[in-house]
Predicted model as a PDB file, atoms N, CA, C, CB and O in Angstrom, pLDDT in the B-factor column:
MODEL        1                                                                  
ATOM      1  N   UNK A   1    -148.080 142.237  55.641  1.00 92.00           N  
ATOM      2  CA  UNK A   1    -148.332 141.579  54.379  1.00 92.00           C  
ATOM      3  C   UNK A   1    -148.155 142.568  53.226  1.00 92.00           C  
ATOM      4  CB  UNK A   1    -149.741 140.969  54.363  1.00 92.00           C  
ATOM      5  O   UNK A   1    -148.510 143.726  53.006  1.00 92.00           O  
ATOM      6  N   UNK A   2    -147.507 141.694  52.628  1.00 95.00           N  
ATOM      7  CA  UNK A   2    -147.411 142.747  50.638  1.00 95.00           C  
ATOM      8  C   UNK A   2    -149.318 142.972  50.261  1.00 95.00           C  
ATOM      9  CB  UNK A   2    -146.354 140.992  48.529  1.00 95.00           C  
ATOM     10  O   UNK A   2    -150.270 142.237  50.521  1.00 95.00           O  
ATOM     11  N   UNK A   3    -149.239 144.336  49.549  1.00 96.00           N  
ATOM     12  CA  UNK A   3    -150.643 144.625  48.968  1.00 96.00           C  
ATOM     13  C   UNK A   3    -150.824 143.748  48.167  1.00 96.00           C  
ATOM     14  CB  UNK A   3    -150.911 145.858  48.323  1.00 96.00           C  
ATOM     15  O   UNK A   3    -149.816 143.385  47.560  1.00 96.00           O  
ATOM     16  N   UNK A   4    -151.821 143.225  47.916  1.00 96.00           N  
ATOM     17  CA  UNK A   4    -152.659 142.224  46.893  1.00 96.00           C  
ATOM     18  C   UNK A   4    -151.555 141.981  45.640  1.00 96.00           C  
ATOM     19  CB  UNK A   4    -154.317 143.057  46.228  1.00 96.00           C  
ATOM     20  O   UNK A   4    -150.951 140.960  45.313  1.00 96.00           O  
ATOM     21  N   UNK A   5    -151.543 143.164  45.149  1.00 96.00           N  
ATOM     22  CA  UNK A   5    -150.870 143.646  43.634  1.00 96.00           C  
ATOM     23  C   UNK A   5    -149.958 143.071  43.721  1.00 96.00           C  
ATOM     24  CB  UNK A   5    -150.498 145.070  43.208  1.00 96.00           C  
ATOM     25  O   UNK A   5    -149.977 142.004  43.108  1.00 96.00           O  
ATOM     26  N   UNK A   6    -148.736 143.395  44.457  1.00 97.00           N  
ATOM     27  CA  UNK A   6    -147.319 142.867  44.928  1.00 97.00           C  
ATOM     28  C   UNK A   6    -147.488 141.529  45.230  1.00 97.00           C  
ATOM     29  CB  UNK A   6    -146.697 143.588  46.189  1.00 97.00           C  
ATOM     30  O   UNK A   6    -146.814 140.794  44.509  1.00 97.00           O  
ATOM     31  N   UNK A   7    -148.323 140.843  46.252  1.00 97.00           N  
ATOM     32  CA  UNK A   7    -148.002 139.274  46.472  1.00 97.00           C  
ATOM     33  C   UNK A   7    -148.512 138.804  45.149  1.00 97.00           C  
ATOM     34  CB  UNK A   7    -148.813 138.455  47.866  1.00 97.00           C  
ATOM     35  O   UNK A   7    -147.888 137.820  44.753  1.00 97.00           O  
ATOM     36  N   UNK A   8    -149.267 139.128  44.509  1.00 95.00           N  
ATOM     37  CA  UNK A   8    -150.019 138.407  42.993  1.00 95.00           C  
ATOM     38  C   UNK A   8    -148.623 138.668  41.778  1.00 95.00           C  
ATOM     39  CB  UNK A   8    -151.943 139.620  42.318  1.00 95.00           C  
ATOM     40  O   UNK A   8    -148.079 138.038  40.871  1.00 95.00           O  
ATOM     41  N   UNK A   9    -148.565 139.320  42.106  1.00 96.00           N  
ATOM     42  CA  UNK A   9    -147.080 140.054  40.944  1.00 96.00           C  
ATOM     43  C   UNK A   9    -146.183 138.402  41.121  1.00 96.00           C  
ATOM     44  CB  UNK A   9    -145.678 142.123  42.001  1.00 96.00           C  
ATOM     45  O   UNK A   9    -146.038 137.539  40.255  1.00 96.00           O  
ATOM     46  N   UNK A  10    -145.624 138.404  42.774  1.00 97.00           N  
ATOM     47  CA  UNK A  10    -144.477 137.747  43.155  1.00 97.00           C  
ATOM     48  C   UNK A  10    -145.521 135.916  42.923  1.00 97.00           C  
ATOM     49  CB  UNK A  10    -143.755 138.441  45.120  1.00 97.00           C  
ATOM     50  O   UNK A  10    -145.434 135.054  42.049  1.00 97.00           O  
ATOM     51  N   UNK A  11    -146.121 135.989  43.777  1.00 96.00           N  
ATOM     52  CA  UNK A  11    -146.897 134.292  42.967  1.00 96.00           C  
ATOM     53  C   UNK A  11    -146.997 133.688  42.057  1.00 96.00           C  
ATOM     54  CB  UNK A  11    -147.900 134.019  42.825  1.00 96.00           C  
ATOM     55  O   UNK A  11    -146.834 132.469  41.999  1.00 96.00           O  
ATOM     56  N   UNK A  12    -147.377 134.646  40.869  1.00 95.00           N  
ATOM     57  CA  UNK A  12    -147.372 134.677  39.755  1.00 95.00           C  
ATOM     58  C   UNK A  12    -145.726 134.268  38.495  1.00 95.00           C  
ATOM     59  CB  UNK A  12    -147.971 135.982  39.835  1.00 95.00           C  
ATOM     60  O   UNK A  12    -145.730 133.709  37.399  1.00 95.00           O  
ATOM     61  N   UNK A  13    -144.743 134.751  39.169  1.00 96.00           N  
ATOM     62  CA  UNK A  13    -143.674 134.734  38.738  1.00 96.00           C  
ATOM     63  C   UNK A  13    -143.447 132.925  39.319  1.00 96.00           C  
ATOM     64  CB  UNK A  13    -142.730 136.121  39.302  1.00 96.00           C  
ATOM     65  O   UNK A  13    -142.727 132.054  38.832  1.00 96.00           O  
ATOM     66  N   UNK A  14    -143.929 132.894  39.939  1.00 95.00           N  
ATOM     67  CA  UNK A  14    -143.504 131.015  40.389  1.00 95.00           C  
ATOM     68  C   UNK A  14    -143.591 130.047  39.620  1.00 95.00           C  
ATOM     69  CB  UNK A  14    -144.311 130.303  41.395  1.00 95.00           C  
ATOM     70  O   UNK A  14    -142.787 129.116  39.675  1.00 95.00           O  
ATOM     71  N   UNK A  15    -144.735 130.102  38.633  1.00 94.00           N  
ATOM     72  CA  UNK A  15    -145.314 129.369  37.336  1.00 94.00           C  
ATOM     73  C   UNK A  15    -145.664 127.747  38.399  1.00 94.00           C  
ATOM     74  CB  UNK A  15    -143.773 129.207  35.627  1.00 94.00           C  
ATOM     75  O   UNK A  15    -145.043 126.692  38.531  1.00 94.00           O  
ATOM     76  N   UNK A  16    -147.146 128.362  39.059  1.00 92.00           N  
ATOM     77  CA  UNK A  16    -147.420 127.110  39.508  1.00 92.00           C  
ATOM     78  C   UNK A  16    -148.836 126.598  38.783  1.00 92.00           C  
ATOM     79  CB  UNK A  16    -147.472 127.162  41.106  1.00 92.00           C  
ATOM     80  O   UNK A  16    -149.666 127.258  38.158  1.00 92.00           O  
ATOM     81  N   UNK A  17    -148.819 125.910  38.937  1.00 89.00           N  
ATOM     82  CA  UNK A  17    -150.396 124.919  37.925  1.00 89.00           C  
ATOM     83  C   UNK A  17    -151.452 124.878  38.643  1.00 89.00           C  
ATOM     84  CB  UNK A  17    -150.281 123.096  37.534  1.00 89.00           C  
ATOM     85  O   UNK A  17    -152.392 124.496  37.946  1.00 89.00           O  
ATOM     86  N   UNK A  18    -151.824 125.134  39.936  1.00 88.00           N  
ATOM     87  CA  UNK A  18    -152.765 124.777  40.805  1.00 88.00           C  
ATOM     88  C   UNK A  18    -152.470 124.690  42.428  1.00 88.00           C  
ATOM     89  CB  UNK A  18    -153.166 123.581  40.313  1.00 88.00           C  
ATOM     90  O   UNK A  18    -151.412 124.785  43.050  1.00 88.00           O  
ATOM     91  N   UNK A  19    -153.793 124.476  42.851  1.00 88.00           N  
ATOM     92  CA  UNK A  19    -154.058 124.710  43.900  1.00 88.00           C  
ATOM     93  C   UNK A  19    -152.482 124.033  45.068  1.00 88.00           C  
ATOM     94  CB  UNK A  19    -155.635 124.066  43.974  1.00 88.00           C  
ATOM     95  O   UNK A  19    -151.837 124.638  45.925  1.00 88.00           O  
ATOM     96  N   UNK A  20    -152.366 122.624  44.570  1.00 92.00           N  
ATOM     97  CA  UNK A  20    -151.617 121.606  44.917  1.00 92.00           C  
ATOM     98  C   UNK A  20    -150.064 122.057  45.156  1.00 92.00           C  
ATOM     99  CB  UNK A  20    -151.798 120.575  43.868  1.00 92.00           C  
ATOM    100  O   UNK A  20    -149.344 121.917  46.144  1.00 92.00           O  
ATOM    101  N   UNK A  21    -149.817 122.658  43.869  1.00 94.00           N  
ATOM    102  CA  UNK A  21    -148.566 122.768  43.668  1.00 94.00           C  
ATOM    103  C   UNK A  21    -148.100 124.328  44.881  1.00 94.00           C  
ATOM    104  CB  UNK A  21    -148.368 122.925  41.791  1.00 94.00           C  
ATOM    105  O   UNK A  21    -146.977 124.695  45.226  1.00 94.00           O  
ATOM    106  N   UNK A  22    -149.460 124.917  45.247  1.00 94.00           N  
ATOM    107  CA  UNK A  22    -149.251 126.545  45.710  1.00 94.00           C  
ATOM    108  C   UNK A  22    -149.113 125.729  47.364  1.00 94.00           C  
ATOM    109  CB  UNK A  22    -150.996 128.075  45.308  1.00 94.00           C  
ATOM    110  O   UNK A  22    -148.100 125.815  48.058  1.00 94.00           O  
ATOM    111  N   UNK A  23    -150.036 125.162  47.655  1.00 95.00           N  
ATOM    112  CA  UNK A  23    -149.586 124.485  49.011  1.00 95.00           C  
ATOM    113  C   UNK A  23    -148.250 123.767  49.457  1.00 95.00           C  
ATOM    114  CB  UNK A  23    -150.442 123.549  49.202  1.00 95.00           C  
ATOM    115  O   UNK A  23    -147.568 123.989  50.457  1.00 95.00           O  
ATOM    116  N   UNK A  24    -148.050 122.795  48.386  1.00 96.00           N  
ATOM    117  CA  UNK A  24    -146.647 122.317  48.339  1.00 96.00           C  
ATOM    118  C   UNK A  24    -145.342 123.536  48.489  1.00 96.00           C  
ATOM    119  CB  UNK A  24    -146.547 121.544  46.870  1.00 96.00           C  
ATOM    120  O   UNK A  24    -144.285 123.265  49.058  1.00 96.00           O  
ATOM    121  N   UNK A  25    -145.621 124.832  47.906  1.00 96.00           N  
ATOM    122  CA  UNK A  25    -144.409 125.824  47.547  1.00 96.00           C  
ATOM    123  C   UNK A  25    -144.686 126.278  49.659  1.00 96.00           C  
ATOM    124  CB  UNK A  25    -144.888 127.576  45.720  1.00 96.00           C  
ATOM    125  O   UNK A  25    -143.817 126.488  50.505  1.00 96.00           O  
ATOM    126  N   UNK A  26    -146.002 126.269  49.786  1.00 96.00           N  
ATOM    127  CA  UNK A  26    -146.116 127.690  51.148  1.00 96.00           C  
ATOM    128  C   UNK A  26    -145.559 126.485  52.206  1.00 96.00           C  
ATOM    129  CB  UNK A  26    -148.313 128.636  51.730  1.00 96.00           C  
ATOM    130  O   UNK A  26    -145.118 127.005  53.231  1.00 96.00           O  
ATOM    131  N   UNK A  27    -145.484 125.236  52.211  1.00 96.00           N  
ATOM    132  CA  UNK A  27    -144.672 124.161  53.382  1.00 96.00           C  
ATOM    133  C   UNK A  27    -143.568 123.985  53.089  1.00 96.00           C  
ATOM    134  CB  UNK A  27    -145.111 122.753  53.597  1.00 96.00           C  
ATOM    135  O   UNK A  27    -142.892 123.349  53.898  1.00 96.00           O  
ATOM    136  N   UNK A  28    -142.899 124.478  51.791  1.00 96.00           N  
ATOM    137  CA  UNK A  28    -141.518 123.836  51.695  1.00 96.00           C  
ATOM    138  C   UNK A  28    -140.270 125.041  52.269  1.00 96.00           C  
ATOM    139  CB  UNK A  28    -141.261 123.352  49.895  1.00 96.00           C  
ATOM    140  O   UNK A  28    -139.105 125.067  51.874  1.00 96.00           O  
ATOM    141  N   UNK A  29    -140.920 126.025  53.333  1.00 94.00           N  
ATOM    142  CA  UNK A  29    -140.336 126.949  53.554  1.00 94.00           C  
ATOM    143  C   UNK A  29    -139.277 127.805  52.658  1.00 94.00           C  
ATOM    144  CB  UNK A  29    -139.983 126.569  54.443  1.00 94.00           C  
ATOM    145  O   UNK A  29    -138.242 128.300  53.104  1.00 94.00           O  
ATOM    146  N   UNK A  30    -139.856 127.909  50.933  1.00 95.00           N  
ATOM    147  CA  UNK A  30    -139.485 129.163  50.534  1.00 95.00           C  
ATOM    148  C   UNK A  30    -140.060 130.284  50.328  1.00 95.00           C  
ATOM    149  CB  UNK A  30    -139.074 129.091  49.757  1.00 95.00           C  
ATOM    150  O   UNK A  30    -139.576 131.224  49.697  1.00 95.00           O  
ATOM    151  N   UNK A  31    -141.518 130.229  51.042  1.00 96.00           N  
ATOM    152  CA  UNK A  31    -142.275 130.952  50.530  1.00 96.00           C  
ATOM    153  C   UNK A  31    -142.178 132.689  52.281  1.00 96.00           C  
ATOM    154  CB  UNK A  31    -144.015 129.680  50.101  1.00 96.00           C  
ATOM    155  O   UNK A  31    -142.240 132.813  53.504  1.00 96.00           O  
ATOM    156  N   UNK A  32    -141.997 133.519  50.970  1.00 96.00           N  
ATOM    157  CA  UNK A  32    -141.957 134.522  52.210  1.00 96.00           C  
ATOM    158  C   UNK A  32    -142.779 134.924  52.825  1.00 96.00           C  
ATOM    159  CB  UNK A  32    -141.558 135.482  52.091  1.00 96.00           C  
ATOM    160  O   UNK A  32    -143.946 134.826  52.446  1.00 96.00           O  
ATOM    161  N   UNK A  33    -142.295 135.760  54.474  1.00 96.00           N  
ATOM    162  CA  UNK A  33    -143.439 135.782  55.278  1.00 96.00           C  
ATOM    163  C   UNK A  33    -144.449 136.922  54.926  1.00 96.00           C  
ATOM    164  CB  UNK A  33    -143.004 135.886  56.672  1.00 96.00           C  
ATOM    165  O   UNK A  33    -145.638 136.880  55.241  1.00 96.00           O  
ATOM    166  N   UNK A  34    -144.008 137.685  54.415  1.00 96.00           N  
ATOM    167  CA  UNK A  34    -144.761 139.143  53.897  1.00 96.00           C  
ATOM    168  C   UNK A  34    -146.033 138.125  52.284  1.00 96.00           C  
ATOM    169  CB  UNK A  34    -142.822 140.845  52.948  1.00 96.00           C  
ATOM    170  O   UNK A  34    -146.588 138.737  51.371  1.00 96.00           O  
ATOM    171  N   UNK A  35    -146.092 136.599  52.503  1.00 97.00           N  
ATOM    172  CA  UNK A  35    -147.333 136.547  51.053  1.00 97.00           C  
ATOM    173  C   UNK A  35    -147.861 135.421  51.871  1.00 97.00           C  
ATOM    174  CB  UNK A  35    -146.776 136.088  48.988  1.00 97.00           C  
ATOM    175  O   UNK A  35    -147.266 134.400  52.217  1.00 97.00           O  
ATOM    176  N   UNK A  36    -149.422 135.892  52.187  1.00 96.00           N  
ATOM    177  CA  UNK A  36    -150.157 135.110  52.629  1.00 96.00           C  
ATOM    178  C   UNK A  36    -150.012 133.620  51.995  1.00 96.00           C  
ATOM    179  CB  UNK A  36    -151.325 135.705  52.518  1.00 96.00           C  
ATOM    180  O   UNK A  36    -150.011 133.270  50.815  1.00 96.00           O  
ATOM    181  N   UNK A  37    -149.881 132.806  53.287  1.00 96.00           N  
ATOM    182  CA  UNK A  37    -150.437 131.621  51.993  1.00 96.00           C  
ATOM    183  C   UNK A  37    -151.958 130.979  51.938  1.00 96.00           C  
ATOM    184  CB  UNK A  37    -149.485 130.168  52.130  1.00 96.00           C  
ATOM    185  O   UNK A  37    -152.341 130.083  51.186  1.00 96.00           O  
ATOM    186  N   UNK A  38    -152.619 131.593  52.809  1.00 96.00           N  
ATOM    187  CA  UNK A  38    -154.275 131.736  52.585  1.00 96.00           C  
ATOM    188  C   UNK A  38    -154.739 133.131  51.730  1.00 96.00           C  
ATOM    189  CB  UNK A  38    -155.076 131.828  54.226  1.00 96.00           C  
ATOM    190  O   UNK A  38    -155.444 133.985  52.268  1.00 96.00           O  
ATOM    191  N   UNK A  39    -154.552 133.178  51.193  1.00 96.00           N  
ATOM    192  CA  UNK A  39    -154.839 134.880  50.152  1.00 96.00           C  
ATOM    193  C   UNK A  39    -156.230 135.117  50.060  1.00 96.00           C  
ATOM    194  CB  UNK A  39    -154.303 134.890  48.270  1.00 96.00           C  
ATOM    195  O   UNK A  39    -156.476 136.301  49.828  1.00 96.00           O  
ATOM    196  N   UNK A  40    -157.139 134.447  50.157  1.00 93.00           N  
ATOM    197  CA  UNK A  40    -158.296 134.895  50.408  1.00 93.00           C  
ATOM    198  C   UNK A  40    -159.198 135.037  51.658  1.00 93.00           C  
ATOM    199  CB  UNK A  40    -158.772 134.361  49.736  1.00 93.00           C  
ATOM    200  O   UNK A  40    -160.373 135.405  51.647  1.00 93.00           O  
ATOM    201  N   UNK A  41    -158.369 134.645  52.870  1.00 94.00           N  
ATOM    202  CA  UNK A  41    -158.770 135.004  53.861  1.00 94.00           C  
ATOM    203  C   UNK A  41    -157.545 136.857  53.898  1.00 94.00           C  
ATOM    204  CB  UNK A  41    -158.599 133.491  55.093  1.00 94.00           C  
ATOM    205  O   UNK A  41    -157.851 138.000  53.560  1.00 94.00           O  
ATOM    206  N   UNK A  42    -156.822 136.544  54.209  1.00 95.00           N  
ATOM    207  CA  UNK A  42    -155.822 137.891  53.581  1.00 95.00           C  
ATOM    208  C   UNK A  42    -156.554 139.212  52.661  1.00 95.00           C  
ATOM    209  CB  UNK A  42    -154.619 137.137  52.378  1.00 95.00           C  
ATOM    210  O   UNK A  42    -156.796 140.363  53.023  1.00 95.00           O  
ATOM    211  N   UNK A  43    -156.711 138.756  51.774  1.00 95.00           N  
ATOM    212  CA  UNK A  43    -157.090 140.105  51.070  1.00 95.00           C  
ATOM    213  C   UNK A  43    -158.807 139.925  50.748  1.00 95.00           C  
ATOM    214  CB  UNK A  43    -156.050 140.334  49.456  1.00 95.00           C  
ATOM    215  O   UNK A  43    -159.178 140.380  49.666  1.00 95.00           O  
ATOM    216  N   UNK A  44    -160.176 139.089  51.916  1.00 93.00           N  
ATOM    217  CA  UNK A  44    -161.006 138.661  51.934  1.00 93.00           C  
ATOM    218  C   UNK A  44    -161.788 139.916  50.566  1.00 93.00           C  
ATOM    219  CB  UNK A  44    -161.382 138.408  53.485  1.00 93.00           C  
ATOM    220  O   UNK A  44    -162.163 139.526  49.460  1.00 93.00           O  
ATOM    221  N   UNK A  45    -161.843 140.974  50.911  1.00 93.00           N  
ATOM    222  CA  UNK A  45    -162.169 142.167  49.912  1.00 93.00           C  
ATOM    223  C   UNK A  45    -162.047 141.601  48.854  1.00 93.00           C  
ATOM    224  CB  UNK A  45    -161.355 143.423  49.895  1.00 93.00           C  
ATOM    225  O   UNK A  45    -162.800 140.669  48.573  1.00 93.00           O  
ATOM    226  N   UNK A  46    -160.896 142.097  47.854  1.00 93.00           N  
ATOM    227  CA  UNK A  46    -160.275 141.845  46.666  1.00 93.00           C  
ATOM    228  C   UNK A  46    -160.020 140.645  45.768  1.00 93.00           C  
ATOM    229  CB  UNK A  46    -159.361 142.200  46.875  1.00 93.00           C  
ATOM    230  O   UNK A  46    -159.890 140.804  44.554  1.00 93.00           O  
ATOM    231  N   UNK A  47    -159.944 139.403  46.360  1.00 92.00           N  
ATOM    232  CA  UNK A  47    -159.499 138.181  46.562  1.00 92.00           C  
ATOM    233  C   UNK A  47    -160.143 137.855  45.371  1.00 92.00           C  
ATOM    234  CB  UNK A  47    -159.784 137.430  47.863  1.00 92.00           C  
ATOM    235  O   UNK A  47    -161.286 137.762  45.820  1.00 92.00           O  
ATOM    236  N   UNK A  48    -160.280 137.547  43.858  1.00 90.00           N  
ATOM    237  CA  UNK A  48    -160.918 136.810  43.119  1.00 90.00           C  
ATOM    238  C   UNK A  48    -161.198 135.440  43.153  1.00 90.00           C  
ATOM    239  CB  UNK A  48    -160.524 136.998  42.292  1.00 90.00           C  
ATOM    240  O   UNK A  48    -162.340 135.078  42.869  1.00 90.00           O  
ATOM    241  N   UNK A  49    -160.197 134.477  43.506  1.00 90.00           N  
ATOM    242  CA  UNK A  49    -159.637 133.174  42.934  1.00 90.00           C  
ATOM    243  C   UNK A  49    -158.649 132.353  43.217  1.00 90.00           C  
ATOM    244  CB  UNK A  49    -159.365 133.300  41.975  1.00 90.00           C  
ATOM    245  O   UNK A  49    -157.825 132.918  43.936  1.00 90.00           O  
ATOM    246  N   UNK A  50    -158.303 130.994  42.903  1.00 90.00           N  
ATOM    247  CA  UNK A  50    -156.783 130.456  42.956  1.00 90.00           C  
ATOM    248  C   UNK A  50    -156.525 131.098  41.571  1.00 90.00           C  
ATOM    249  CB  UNK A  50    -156.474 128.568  43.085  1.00 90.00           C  
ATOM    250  O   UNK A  50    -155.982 132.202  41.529  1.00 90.00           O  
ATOM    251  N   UNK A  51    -156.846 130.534  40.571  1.00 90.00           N  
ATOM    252  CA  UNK A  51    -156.842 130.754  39.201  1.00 90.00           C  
ATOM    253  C   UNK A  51    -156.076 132.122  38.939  1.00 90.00           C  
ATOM    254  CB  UNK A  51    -158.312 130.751  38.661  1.00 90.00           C  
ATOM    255  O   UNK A  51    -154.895 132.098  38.591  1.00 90.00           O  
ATOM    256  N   UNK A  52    -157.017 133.743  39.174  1.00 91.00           N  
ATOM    257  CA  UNK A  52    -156.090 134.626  39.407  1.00 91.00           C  
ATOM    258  C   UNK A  52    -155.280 134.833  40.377  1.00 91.00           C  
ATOM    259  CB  UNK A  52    -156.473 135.431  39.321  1.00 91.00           C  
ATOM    260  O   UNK A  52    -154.489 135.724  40.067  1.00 91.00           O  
ATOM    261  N   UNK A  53    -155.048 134.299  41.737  1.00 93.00           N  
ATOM    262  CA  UNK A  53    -153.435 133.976  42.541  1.00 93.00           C  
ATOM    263  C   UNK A  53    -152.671 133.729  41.202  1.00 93.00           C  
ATOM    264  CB  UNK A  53    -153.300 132.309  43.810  1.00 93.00           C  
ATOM    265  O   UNK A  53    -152.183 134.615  40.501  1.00 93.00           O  
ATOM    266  N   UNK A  54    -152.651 132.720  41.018  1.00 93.00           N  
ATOM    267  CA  UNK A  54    -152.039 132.149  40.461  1.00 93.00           C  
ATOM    268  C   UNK A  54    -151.547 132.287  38.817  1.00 93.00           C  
ATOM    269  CB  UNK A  54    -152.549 131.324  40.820  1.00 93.00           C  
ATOM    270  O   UNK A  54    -150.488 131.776  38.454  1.00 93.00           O  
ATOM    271  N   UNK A  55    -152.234 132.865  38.086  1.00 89.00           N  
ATOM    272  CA  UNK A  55    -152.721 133.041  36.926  1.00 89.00           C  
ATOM    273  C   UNK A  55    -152.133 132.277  35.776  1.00 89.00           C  
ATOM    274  CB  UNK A  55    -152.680 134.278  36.732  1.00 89.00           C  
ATOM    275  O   UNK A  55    -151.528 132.621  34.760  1.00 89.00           O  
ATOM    276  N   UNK A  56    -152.649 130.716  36.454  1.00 80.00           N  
ATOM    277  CA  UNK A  56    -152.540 129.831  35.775  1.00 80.00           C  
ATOM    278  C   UNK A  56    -154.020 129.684  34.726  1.00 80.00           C  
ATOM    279  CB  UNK A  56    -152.162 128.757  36.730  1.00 80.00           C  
ATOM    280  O   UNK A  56    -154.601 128.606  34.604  1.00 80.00           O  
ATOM    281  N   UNK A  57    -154.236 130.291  34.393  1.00 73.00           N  
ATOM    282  CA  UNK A  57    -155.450 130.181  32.998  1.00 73.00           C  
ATOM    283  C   UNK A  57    -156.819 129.633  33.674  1.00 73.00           C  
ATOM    284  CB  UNK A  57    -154.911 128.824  31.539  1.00 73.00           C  
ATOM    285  O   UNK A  57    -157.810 129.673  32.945  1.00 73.00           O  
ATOM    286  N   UNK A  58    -157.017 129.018  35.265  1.00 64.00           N  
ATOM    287  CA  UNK A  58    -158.330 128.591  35.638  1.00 64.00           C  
ATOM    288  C   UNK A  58    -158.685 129.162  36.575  1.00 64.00           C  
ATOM    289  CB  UNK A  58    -158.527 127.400  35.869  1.00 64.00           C  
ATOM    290  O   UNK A  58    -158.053 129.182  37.632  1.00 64.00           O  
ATOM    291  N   UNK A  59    -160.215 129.979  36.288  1.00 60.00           N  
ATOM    292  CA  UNK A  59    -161.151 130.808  37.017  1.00 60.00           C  
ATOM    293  C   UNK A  59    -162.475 130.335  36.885  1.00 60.00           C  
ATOM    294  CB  UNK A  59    -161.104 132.170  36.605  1.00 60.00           C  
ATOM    295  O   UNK A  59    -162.981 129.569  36.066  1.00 60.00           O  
ATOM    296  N   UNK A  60    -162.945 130.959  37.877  1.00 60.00           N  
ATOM    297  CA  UNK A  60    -164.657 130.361  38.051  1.00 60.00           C  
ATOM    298  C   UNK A  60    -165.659 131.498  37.896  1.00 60.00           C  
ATOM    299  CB  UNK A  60    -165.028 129.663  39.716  1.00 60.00           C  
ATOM    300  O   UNK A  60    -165.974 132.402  38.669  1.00 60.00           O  
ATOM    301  N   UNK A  61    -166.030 131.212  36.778  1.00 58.00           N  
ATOM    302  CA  UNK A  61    -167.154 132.141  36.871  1.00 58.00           C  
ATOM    303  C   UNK A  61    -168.622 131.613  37.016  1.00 58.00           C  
ATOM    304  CB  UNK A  61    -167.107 132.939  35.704  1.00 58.00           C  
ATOM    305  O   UNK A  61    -169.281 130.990  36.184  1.00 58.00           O  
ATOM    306  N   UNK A  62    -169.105 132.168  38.762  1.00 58.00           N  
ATOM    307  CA  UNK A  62    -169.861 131.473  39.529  1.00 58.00           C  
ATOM    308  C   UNK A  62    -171.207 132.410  38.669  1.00 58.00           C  
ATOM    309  CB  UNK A  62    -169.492 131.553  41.386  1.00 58.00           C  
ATOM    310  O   UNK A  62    -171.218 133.627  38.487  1.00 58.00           O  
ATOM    311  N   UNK A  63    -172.425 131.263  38.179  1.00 63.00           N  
ATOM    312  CA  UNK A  63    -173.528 132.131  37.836  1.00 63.00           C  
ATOM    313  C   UNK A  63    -174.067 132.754  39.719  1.00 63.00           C  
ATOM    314  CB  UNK A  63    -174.940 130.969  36.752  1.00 63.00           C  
ATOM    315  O   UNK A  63    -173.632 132.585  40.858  1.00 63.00           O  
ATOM    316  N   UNK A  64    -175.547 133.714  38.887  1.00 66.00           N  
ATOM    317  CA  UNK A  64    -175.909 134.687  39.516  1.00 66.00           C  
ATOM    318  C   UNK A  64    -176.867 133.493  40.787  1.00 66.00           C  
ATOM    319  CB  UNK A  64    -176.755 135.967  38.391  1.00 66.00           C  
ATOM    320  O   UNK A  64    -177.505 132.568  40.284  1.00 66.00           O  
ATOM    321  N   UNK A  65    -176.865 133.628  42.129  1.00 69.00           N  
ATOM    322  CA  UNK A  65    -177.913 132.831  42.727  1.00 69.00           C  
ATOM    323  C   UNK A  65    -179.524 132.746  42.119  1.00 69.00           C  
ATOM    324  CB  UNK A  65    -177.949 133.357  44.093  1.00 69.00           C  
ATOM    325  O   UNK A  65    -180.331 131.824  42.228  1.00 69.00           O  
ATOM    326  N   UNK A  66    -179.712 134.516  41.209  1.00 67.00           N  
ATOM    327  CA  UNK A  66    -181.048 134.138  40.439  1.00 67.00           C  
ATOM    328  C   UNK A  66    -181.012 133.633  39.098  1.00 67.00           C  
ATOM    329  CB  UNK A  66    -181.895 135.256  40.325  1.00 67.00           C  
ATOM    330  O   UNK A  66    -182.059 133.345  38.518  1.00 67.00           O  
TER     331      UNK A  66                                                      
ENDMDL                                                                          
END                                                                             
């Protein structure tokens, strides 16, 4: 697998809108084998988000459990 940086670089260049559209790209067999298409089981560490996958403008910022 490409480091985090590199598959987010190359995802990013796709200009996808969401979750929907990133599933649709990883079945239509253009998506290469070196970019997870589960990225947060993949880079479980690092992994922010779809939102930053994707960096289509939507992220979650989860409050604190306290």
């Amino acid at each position: 697998m490409r480091p985090l940086q590199e598959a987010r670089e190359f995802v990013r260049k796709l200009k996808l809108s969401g979750d929907r559209e990133w599933r649709e790209y990883c079945k239509s067999g253009n998506k290469p084998d070196d970019i997870p298409a589960n990225p947060n089981r993949t880079y479980k560490k690092d992994f922010k988000d779809m939102g930053d996958w994707l960096d289509n403008g939507y992220t979650r910022d989860w409050r604190s459990f306290e």
